[in-house]
N, C-alpha and C positions, 0 to 999 in steps of 0.2 A: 777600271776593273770592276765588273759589274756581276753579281747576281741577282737576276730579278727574282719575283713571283713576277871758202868766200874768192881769191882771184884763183884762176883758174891755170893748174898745172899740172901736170903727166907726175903720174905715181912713181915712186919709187922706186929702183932697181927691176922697171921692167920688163921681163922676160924676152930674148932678142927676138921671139918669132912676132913679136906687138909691133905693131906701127908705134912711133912715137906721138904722144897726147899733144892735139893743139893748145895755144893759151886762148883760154875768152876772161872776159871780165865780167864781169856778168855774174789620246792611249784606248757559259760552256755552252756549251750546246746545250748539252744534255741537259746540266743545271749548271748555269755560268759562275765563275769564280764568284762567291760571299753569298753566296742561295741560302739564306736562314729560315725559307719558308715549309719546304720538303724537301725531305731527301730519304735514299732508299736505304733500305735495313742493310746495318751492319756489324758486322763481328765483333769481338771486344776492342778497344783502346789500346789495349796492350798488344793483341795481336795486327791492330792498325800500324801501330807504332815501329814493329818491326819491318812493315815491308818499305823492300828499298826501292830508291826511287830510280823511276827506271827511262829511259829516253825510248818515247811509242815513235812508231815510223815518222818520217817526215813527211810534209803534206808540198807536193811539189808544185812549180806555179802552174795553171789551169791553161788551156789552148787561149791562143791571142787571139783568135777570132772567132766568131760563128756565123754559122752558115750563111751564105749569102752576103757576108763583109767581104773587101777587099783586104789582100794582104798590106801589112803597115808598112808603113816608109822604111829605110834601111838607118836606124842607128846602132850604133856601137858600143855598148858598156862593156868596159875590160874587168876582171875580177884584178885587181893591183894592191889586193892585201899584202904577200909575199913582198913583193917589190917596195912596195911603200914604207915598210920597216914600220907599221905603227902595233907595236908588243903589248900593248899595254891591256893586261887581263882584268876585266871584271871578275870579283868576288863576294862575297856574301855565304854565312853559313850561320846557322839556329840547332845543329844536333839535328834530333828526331820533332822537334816542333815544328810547324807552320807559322812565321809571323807578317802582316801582312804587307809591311815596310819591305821585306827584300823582294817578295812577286811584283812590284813597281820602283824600285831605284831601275835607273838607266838615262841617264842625259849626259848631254857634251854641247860643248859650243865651241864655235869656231870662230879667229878676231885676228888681228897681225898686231901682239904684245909687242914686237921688237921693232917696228917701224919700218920693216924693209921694203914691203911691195908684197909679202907673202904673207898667205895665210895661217895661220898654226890653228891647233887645236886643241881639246883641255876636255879630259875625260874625266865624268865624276866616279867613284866608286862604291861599294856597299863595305860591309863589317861583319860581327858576330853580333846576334843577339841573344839574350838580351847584352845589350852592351855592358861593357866593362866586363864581360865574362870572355873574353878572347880574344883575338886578334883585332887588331883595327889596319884598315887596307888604303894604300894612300892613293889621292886622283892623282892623274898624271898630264901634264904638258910633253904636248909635243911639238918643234921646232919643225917649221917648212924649211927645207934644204931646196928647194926646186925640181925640177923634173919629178914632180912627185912622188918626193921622197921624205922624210921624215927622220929626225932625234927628238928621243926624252931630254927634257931641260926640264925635266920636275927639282932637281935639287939641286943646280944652280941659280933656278928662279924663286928658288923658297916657295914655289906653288905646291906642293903636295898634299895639299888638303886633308884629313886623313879625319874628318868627319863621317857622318854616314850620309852621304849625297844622294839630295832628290830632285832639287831642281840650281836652275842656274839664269843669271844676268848679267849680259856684257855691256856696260856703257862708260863714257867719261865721268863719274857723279862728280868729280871736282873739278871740272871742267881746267885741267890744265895740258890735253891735247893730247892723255896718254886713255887708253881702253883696260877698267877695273873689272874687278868680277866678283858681283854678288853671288854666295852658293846659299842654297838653304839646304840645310840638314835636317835629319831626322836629329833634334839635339839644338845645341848652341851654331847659331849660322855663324860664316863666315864673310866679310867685305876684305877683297884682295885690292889692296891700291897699287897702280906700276907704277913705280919708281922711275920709268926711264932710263935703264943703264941695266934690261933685261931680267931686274930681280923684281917682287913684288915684296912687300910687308901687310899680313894680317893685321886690319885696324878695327875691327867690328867691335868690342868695346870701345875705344874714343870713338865711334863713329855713332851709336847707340845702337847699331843692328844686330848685338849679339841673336836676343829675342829670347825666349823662352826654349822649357823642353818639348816642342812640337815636332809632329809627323809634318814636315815641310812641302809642297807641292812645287808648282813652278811659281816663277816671279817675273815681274817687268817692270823697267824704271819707265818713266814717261815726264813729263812737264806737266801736273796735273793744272796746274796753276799760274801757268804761262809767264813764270817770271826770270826764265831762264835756266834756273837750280831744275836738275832732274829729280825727282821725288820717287816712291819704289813702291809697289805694290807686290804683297806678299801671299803665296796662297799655301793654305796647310788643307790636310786633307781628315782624320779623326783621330778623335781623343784616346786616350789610355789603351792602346792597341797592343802594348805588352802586358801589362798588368791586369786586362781583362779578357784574355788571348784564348777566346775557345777553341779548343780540339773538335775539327772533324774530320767525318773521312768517309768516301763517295766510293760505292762498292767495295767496301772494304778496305780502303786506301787511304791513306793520310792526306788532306788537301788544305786550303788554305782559306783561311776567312774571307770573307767581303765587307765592304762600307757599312751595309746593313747590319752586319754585325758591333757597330758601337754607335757612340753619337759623334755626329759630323761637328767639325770646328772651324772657328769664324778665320778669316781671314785676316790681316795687316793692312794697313797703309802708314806712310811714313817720309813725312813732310820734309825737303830739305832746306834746312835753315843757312846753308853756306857754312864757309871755314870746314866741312867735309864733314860734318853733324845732321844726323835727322832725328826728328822727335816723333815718335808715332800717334798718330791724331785718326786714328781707326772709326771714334765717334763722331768726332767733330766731320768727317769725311764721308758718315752717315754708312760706313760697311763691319762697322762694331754688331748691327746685329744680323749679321745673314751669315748664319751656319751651313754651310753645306762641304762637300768630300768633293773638295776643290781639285783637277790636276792641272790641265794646261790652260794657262792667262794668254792672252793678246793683247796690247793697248792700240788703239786704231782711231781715228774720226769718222764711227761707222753712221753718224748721222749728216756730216759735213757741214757742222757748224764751228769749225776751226780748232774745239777741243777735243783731247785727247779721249775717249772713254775707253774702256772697257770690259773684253770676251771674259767669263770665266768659264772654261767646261767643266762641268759637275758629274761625280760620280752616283748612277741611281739617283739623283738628285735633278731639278728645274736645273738647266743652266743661266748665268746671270748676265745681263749686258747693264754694265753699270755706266749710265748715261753720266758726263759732267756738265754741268751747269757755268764751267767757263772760268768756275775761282776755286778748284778743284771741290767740289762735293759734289757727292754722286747721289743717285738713288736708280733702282733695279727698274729698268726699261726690258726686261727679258721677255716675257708674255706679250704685254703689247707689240714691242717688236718682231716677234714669233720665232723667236731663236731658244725659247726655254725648253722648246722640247721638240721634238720630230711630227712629223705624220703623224695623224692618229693622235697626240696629245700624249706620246710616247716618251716614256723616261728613258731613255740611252743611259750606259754607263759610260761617259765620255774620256775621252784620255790626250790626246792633242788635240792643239789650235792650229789654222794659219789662217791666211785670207789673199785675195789676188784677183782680179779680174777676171773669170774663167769663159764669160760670154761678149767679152770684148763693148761692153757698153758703157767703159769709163767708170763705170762704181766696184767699189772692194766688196765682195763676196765671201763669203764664210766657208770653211771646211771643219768638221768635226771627226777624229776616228772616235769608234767604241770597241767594245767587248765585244765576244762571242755571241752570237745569236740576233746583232745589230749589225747593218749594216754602215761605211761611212755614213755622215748626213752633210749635206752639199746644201747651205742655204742663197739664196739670190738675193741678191741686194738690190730692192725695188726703188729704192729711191726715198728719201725722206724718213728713215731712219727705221724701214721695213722689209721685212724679208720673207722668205718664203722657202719651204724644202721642199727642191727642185733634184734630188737624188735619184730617181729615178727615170725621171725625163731624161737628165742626162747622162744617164748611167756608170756615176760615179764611186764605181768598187761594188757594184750591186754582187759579183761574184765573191766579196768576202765576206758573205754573211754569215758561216760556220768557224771564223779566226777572228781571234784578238788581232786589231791594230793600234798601233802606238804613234809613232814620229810619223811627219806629215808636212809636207812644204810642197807648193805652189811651185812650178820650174817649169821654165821653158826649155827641152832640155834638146830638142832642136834646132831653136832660134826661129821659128815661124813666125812668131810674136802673138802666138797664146798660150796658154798659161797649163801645161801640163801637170800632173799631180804625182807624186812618189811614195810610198806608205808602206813602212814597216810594218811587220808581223809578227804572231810570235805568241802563244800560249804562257801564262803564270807558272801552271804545274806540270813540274817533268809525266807524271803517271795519266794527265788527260786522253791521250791516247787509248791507255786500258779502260775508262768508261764513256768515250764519246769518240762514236766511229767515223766524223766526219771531219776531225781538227785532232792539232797533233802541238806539241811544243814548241816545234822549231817548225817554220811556214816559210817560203820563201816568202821574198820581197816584192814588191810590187810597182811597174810601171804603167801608168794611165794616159795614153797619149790625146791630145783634145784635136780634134777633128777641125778646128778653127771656127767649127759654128755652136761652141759648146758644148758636144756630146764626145764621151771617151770610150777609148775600146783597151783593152788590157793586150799589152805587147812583151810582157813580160819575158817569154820564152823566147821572143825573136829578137834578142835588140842583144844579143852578143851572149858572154858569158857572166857577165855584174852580175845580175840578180839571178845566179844559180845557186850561189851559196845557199844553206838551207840551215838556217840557226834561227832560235831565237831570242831577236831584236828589241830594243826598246824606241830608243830616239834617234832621229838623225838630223845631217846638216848637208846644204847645198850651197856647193860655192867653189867659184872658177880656181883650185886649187896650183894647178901648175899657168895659170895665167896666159892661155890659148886661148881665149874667149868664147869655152862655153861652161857648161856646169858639171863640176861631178860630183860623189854620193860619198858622205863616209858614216855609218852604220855602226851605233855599239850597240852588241847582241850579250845577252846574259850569260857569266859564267864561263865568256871564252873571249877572244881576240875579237876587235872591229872588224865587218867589210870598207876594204877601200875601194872605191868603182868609182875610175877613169874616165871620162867622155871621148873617146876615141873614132868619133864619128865622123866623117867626111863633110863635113854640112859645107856649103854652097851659100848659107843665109848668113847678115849681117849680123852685127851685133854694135850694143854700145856700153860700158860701166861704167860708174860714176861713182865717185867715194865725197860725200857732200861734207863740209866742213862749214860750222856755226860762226862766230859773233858773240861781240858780247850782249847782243839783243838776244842770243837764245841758246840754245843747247848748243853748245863746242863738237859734238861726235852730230850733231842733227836729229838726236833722235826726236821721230815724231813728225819729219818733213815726209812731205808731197809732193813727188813727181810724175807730172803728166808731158807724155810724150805723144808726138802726133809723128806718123810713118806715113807711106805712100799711101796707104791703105786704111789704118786705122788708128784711135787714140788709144796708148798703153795708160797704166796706172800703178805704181807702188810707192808704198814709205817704207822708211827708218824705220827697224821694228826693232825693241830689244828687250828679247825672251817672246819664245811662239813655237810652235812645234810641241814635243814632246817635251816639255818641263824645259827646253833647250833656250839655246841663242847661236841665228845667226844671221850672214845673209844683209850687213849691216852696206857693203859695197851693193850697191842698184846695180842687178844684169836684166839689160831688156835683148833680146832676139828682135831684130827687126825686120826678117825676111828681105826681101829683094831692095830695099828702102840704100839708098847709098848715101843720103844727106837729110840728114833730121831739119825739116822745117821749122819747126817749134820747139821748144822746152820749156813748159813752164813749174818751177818748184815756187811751194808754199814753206816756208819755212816757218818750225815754231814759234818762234813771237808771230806771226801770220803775214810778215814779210811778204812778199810777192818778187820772185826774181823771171824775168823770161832772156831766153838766148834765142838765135838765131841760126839757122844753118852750120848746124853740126855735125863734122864726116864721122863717119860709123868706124867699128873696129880699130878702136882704142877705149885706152882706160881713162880716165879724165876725174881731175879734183878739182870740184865747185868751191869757192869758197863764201859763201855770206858776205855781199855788199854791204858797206856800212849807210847806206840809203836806198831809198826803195825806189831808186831813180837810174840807180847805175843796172 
């Protein structure tokens, strides 16, 4: 928010339209939200204060093609909010203030806490501010029923979190087979451990993660340190944001601060010691001094030397690639890398991560959204721990340069076997409408389909009625929810109910999933594993990622699209400890559990 100046077995319960798995062995325009620089004359405070906030037109999606393009392929997003039963309302209220914590709460992640074969999902929520002055609103689980359907099991699973939610992390941290969830709050974080028997228990004190009274960002655990224990990188965004909470207001209208408005705060890291304890070693990890209005983390191997580093996006701020050295310490490879900043040596207000192969040459590529007045920035991963923004050439979201975007995930949504882009939207302040005539609060959503030679064209209008809804969004997650093998969309939008959007498209192209499981050489859930897959045609690429997108988590089961491919030549996974596993001739269209050989020979 930016103002400038291991053996191998078929998953569980599923779904009867699946082939059954073989075994192998083997985040204005005008003046964009936190503008401290200029801003035009206005009325008094008091008569700012009064006016209500008001919902400006919606800004619909934009034609899918231009002149001289071909019409896009035929996919199908169903709008299956209604259907999907998922109720569960975002809230957040301040009275007649602006505080800068509720124009950025918005994440969810998706994970299967019951072990069934299905997905569930777990939406964070907002509060009153200043706290303790009101309501407190509680996040919600929701149970996968199948057919894409949905129950709350917030208070049967003791999950209701009822902090002020900003970001979120799904991994095993106690490596005993079950999927936890780190939240960071606006306040004291939470670590949710599962119990196994569909309930969780709050452990963040024994565990030491309470953490301070910080504006929390997103977070991701990773293996900093290759010893197996997953370790947690924490990102907060600025300091005393209520207690120093200036009042403005843009044509007369009450708006809401930016980053620029306070000083930026340092981020966490947080070492895990085993017995289900971390001790926070921020210094010793060498990120004790890099302040910056942290949102979305990614942890990745974006130089490919077997450790884990990584993404921070930064708000109005350099962003950071925090390179590891292998025994978890890091230091800022940002600039050199060329990921600190855009074109031009451009400060973006950045708001989501992900990463994915989008030009099909084997290396993980970067994706950034920003604010208003930025467009995405799409960096290319040249190889040897260097990049390049390629946003333009490829023309990725070049059309939302007048909308906030937020949540952001890589998807093939297809099955072509390249790597499509999906990117919520969605403006801070109800009233931007009334001073900036090209953006609006509620934006639709956005689909970028990748042409297979890297360059994207926006289908948004043509690909059914999913992204018609016209709310504004924060984070989203992708992932094959009713277990049909391809990908769908579920969307938490500010202040009202999720989009749920269904994959309901005819495709004709293969696919493969993979839910990888560790060892006691390395991560139990795998996070932080490489898989390379080779197709008829070409080599894919993804890991274990957990926490990316918007503040979120998810996307921890590998879905590759493999087009006309009907037998996977090759598979080769790197696992955490750096393991080396490769498979052989594996039929497509099914789900399939790897498990971590206990030798690097099986």
């Amino acid at each position: 928010m930016a103002r400038r100046p291991q053996l191998v077995a078929p998953l569980h319960h599923l779904r009867k339209q699946l082939p059954l798995a073989i075994l192998l062995t083997s985040w204005a325009v005008a003046c964009p939200l936190g503008c401290s620089r200029s801003r035009p004359a206005a009325p008094s405070a008091e008569a700012a204060k009064q006016a209500p906030l008001q919902d400006a037109p919606a800004s619909e999606p934009p034609p899918s093609t231009l002149p001289g393009e071909s019409a896009a392929p035929l996919i199908a997003l169903t709008d299956a909010s209604e259907s999907s039963q998922l109720r569960f309302q975002h809230k957040y209220q301040s009275g007649n203030s602006r505080f800068l914590a509720e124009a950025v709460t918005g994440a969810l992640a998706s994970f299967d806490f019951d072990g069934d074969g299905l997905l569930d999902i777990y939406f964070l929520n907002g509060g009153t501010l200043p706290r303790g002055t009101g309501e407190s609103y509680s996040a919600a689980l929701y149970q996968n029923l199948g057919d894409f359907r949905f129950r709350e099991a917030s208070i049967q699973s003791h999950a209701g979190d009822r902090g002020y939610g900003m970001g979120i992390a799904v991994a095993d941290y106690n490596a005993d087979g079950l999927p936890d969830m780190f939240i960071n709050n606006f306040g004291s974080n939470a670590l949710y451990r599962n119990n196994g028997d569909g309930t969780f228990t709050e452990v963040s004190q024994s565990a030491g993660l309470a953490g301070g009274d910080r504006l929390g960002a997103g977070a991701c655990f990773l293996d900093a340190d290759r010893d197996g224990l997953l370790d947690l990188y924490v990102a907060n965004y600025v300091k005393d944001s209520i207690a120093n909470n200036p009042q403005h207001t843009t044509e007369g209208l009450p708006s809401y601060p930016g980053p620029l408005d306070f000083q930026p705060d340092h981020d966490q890291f947080y070492h895990n010691v085993g017995d289900g304890r971390f001790v926070e070693q921020s210094q010793t990890a060498g990120v004790a001094g890099l302040a910056t209005a942290s949102m979305g983390v990614l942890a990745s191997d974006f130089n490919d030397d077997g450790a884990p580093d990584i993404f921070v996006g930064n708000d109005v701020e350099r962003n950071l690639l925090l390179q590891n050295d292998g025994t978890g310490k890091f230091w800022d490879a940002g600039i050199q890398a060329g990921v600190a900043f855009s074109l031009g040596a451009r400060r973006n207000g950045n708001m989501g991560v992900d990463c994915g192969d989008y030009n099909g040459d084997g290396r993980l590529d970067l994706i950034a959204t920003t604010f208003s007045n930025d467009t995405p920035v799409l960096y290319r991963n040249q190889g040897h721990g260097s990049y390049a923004d390629e946003t333009r050439l490829a023309r990725a979201g070049i059309e939302l340069l007048p909308h906030a975007n937020w949540g952001v995930a890589f998807v093939d949504i297809d099955n072509d076997s390249d790597e499509d882009l999906v990117i919520a939207n969605g403006h801070t302040d109800p009233n931007v409408g009334r001073w900036a005539f090209n953006t609006s609060w509620k934006v639709a959503n956005t689909l970028l389909l990748n042409d297979g030679e890297g360059r994207y064209q926006d289908i948004s209008s043509s690909c059914g009625d999913g992204l018609q809804p016209v709310e504004s969004s924060r984070g989203l997650v992708a992932e094959d929810f009713d277990n049909d093998g391809d990908l769908d969309l579920v969307v938490l939008n500010a202040l009202t109910t999720p989009t749920a959007i269904r994959n309901d498209s005819d495709l004709h192209s293969n696919w493969l999933q993979l839910q990888l499981i560790g060892n006691a050489l390395g991560c139990r859930d795998a996070t932080g594993a490489r898989v390379e897959l080779q197709t008829d045609t070409r080599q894919l690429v993804k890991e274990v990622h957990s926490g990316r997108g918007y503040q979120s988590s998810f996307g921890q089961r590998l879905h590759f699209g493999v087009a006309d491919t009907q037998v996977i030549p090759h598979i080769t996974i790197r696992w955490p400890s750096g393991q080396v596993q490769k498979l052989k001739q594996v039929a497509v269209n099914q789900q399939l559990v790897i498990q971590q050989p206990h030798n690097a020979s099986e």
